[in-house]
C-alpha positions in Angstrom: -35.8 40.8 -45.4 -35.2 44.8 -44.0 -32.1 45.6 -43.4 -33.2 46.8 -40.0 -34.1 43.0 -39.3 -31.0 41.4 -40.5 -29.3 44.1 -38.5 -30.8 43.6 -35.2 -30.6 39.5 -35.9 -27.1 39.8 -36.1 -26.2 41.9 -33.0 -28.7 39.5 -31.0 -26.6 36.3 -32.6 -23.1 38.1 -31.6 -24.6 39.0 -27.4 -26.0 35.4 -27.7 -22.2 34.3 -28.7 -20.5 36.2 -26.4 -22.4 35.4 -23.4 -21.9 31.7 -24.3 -18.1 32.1 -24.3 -18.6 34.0 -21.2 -20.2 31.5 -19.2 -17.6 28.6 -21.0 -14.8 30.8 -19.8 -16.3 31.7 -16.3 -16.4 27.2 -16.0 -13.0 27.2 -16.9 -12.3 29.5 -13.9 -11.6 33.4 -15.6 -13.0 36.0 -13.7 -12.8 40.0 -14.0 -9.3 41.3 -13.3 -10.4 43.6 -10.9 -7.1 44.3 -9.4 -5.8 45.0 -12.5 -2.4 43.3 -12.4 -0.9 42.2 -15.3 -2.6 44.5 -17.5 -5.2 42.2 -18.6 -9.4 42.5 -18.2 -9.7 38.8 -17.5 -7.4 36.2 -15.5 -7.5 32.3 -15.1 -8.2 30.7 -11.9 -7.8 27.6 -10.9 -10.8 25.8 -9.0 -10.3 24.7 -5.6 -13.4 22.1 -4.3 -13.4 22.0 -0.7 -14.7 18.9 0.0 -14.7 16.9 4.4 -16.2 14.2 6.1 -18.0 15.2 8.6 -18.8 18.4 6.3 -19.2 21.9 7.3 -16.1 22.7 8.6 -14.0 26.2 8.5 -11.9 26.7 5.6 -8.4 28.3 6.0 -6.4 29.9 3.0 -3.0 31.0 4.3 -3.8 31.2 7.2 -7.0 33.4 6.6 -10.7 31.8 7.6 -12.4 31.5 4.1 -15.6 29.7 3.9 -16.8 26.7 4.9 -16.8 22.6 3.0 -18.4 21.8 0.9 -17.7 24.7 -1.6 -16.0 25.8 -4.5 -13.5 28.5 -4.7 -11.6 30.3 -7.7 -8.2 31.2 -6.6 -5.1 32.6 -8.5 -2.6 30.0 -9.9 -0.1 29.2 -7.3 0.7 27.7 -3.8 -1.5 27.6 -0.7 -1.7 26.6 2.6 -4.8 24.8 3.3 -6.5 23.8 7.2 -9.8 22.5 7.8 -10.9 22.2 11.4 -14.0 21.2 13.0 -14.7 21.4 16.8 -13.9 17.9 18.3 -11.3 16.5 15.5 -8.0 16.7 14.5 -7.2 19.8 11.8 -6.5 18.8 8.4 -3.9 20.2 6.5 -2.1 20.5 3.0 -0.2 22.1 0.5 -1.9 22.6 -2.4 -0.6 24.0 -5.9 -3.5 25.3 -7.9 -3.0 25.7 -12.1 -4.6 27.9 -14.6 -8.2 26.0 -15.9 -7.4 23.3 -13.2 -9.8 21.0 -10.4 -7.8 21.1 -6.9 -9.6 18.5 -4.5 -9.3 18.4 -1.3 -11.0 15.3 -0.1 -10.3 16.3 4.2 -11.7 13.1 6.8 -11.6 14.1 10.0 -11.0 12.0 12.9 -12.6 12.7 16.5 -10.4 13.7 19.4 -12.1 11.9 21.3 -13.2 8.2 19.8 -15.8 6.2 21.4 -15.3 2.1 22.4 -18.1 -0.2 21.9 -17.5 -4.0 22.7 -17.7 -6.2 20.2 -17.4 -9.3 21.8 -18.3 -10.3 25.6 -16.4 -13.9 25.9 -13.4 -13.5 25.3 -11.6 -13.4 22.2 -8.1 -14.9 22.0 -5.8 -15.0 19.0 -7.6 -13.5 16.2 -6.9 -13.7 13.1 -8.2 -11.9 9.7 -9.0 -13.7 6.6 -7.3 -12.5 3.2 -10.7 -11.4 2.3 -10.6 -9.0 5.1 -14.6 -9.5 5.9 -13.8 -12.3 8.9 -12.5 -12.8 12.1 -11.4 -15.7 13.4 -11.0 -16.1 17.2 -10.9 -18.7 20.1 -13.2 -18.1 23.4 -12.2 -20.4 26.2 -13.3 -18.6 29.5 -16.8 -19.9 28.9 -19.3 -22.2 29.6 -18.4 -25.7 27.7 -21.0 -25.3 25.5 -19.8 -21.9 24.7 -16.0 -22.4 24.2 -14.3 -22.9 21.1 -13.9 -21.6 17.4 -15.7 -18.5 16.4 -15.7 -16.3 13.0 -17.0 -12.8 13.1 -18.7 -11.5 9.6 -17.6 -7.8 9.5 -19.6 -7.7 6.3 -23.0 -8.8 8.3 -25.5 -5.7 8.5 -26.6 -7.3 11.6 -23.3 -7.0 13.5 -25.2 -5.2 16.8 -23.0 -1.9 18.5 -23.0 -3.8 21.9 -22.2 -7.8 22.2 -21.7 -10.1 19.2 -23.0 -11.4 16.8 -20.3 -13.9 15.8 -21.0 -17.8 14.7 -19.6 -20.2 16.5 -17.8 -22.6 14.2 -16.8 -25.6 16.4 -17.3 -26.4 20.0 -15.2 -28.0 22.5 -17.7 -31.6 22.2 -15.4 -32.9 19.8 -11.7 -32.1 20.4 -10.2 -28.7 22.6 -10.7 -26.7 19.8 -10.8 -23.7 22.4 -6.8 -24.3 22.5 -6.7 -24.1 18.6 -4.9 -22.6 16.3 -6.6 -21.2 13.5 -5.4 -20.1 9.7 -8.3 -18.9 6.8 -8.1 -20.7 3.1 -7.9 -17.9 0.4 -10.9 -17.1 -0.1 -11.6 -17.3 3.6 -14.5 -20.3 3.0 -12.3 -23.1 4.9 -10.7 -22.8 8.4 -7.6 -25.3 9.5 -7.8 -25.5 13.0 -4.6 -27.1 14.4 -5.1 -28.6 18.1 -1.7 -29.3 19.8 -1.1 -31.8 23.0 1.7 -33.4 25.1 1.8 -36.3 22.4 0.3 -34.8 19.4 -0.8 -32.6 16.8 -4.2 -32.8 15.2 -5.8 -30.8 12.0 -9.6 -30.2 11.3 -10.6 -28.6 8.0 -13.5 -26.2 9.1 -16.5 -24.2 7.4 -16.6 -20.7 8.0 -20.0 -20.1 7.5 -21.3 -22.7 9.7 -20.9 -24.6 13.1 -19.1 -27.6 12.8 -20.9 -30.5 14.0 -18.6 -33.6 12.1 -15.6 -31.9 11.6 -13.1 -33.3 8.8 -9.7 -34.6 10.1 -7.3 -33.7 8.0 -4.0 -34.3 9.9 -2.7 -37.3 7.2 -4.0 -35.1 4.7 -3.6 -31.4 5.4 -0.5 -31.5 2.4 -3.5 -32.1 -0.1 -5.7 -29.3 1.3 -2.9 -26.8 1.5 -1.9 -27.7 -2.3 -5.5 -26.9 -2.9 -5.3 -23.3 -1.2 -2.4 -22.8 -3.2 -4.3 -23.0 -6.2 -6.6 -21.0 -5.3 -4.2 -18.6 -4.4 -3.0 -18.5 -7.6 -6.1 -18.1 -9.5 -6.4 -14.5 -7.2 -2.9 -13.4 -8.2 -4.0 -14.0 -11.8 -7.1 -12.1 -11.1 -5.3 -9.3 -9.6 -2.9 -9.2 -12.4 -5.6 -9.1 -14.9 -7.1 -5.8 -13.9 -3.7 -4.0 -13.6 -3.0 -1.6 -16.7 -1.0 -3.3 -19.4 1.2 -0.7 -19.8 2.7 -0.5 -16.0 1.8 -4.2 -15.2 5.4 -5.9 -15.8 6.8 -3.3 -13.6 4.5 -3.6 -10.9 4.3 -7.3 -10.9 8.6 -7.4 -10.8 8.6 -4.6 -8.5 5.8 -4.5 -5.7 5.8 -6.7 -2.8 3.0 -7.3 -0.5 0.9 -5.6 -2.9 -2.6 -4.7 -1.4 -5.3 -3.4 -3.6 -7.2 -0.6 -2.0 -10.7 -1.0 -1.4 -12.0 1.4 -4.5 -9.5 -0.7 -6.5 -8.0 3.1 -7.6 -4.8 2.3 -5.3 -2.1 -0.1 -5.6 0.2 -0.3 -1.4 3.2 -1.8 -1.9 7.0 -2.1 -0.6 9.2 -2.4 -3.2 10.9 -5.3 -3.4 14.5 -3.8 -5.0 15.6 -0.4 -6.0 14.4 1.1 -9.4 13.2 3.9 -11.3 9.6 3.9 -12.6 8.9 5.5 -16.1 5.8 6.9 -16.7 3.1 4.9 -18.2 0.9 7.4 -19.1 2.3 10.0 -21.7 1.6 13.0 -22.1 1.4 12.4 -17.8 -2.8 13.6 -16.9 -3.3 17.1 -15.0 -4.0 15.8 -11.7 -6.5 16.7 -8.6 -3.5 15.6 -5.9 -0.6 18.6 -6.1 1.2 16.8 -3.6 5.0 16.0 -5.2 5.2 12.5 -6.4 8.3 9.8 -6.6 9.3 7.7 -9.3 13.0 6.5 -7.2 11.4 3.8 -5.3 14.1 2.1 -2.6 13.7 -1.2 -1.6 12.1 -2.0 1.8 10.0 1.7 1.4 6.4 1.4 1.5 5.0 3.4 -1.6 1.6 3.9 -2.8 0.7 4.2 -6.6 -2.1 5.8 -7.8 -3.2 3.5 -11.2 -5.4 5.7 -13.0 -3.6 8.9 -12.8 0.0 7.1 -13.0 1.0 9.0 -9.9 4.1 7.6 -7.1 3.6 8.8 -3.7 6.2 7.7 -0.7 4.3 6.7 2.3 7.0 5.5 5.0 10.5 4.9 4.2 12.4 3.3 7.5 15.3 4.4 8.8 18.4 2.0 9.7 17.7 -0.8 11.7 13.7 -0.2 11.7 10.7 -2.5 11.4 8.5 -1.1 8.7 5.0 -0.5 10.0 2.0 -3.1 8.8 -0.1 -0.7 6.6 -3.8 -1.5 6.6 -6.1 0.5 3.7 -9.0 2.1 5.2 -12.0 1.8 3.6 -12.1 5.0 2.4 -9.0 4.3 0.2 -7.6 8.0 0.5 -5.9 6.7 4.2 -3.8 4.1 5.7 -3.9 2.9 9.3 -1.0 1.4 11.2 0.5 0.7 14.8 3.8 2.8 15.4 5.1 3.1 19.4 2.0 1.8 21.0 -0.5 4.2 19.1 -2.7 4.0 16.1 -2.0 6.3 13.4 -3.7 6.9 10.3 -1.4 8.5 7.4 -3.3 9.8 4.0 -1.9 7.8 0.8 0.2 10.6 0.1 2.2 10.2 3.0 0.4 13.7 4.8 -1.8 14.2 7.2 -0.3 11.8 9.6 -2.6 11.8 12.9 -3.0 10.1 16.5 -6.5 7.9 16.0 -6.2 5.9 19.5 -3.5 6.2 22.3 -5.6 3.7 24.9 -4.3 0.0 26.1 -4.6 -2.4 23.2 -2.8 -5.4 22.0 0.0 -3.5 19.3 -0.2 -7.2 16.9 -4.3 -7.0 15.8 -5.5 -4.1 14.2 -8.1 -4.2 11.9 -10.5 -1.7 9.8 -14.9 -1.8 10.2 -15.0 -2.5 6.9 -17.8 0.3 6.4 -14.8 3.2 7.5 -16.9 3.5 10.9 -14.0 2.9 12.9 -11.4 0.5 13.8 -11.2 -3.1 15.4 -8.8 -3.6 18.4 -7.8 -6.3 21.3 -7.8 -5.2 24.6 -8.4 -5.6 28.3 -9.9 -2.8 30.6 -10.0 -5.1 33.2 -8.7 -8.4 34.9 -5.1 -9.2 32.7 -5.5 -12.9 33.7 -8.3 -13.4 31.9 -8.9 -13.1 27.7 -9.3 -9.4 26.5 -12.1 -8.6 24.1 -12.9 -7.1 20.3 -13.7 -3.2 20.5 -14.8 -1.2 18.1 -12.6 2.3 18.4 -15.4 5.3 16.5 -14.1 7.4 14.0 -17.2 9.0 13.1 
């Protein structure tokens, strides 16, 4: 072969090289120094994804209008100020530390100023109640017709659920005891119902079918002992199951430490209040680089409701109360990346790092049900617009 050809092969193998590691490098974030600090040609970045729900809102860096989601954006390592806003919802904010070679995400959901109410139910619905599950609601209508009153359950996961009205199944009717007076508690698994009917002289107990209306119900008042012993079974074949898909590593801890533990809905999250005082090691070593900057804790104080991140072994403080304080009833949103809760007559949301803490509804509603569309579309509230003597409704508060 000519020199000439081995010559030109090789220079054409070395560009070839060189704009390979070029494009690896520009991935990883390095870009031309053109300021020329520091004294070097090419500096890291770190990668900031820009990421909302609705999308295509501004984009502030310190302060300074930037671009718009969704993007990508290579920044210098350090500390920023973030603020997303869109016309017609709350601002989004965070403080974000960006590393050299390193993903920053900012996953912003923005809720309206403004949500809208749809009516859910037009009967009435009086003391409702969520299964475990968290797909049904169990109610009582007794402002009806006859035929109308008595037990219904409302299948949030139905795709037939209509905006306006209801699409609830009634359960049990009022033909065979006043079961529009009931009191209702879910099984487990939220297939039974007990519905508990109390007079003057005594108390009754009918073991219900969710799924179905009721025509024999099944007395169960000598026997509600063996049907509760039952539930408790099944109670404990969902703790095992929920034990079973928590990391080895971390699950001692988590099982001695965490009470009321809730699974998020992405099954990435673990809400909890911890049930002593105690410092939690890290289960993952060397610890993972990870997308959320935001400063974690590993001092968890009892009665503090904490949220703990499995896959990325991460510790975030979500509410700690202060002397004397009821700690709030955190619900996950469907989203997983918030919480929702009732705090001096309003409905906050709060993101599972504790930030972003916002105003979702300020309106009449009953502060002891609250409940999340299980599809993120908005929340589920009791309340009467009109004539307090009479049963308030279900609404359905927008967040999109």
């Amino acid at each position: 072969m000519p020199k000439k050809t081995i010559f030109t092969t090789a220079i054409i193998l070395i560009v070839v090289t060189l704009v390979a590691y070029g494009f690896i490098l520009y991935g990883k974030g390095y870009r031309l120094n053109l300021s020329g600090e520091g004294n070097k040609i090419i500096a890291g970045t770190g990668l900031l994804v820009l990421t909302s729900a609705p999308n295509g809102a501004r984009v502030y860096i310190d302060d300074s209008i930037t671009t718009a989601t969704d993007d990508t954006i290579n920044l210098p390592p350090g500390e920023y100020d973030v603020r997303i806003e869109k016309d017609g919802y709350y601002p989004w904010k965070k403080h974000v530390t960006l590393k050299n070679e390193a993903v920053t995400k900012t996953d912003a959901v923005l809720f309206p100023v403004a949500p809208k109410l749809e009516a859910v139910t037009l009967l009435g619905a009086e003391k409702p109640v969520i299964d475990p599950t968290g797909s049904l609601i169990g109610y009582t209508v007794s402002s009806s017709s006859a035929e109308n009153n008595g037990i219904y359950v409302l299948n949030l996961g139905s795709r037939f659920i209509i905006p306006f009205g209801t699409s609830a199944r009634q359960i049990a009717d009022d033909s065979v005891h006043n079961f529009s007076k009931a009191s209702i508690e879910f099984s487990p698994d939220g297939r039974e119902v007990i519905a508990t009917v109390s007079t003057l002289t005594q108390e009754r107990m009918y073991l219900l079918k969710s799924d179905t209306l009721n025509v024999d119900p099944q007395d169960i008042t000598l026997t509600s002992d063996e049907v509760r012993t039952r539930w408790e079974d099944i109670q404990k074949q969902l703790d095992q199951e929920f034990a079973t898909t928590l990391p080895t590593a971390s699950r001692k801890f988590i099982l001695s430490n965490f009470a009321k533990a809730k699974l998020s809905p992405e099954g990435d999250k673990i809400l909890y209040v911890a049930s002593q005082s105690a410092t939690m090691p890290f289960f993952i070593n060397p610890t993972l680089p990870s997308t959320n900057s935001t400063q974690e804790t590993r001092n968890i104080k009892q009665g503090a409701a904490y949220v703990y991140q499995v896959k990325e072994d991460k510790n975030y403080l979500l509410y700690e109360p202060q002397a004397n304080e009821i700690l709030p009833q955190f619900i996950w949103h469907p989203s997983s990346a918030h919480v929702v809760f009732v705090q001096n007559k309003r409905i906050f949301s709060l993101e599972y790092d504790g930030g972003n803490k916002t105003t979702l509804y300020a309106g009449p509603f009953d502060p002891d049900f609250l409940f999340t569309w299980p599809d993120g579309s908005g929340l589920i509230i009791l309340a009467n617009f009109n004539d307090e003597t009479i049963p308030g409704n279900l609404y359905k508060v927008g967040l999109r």
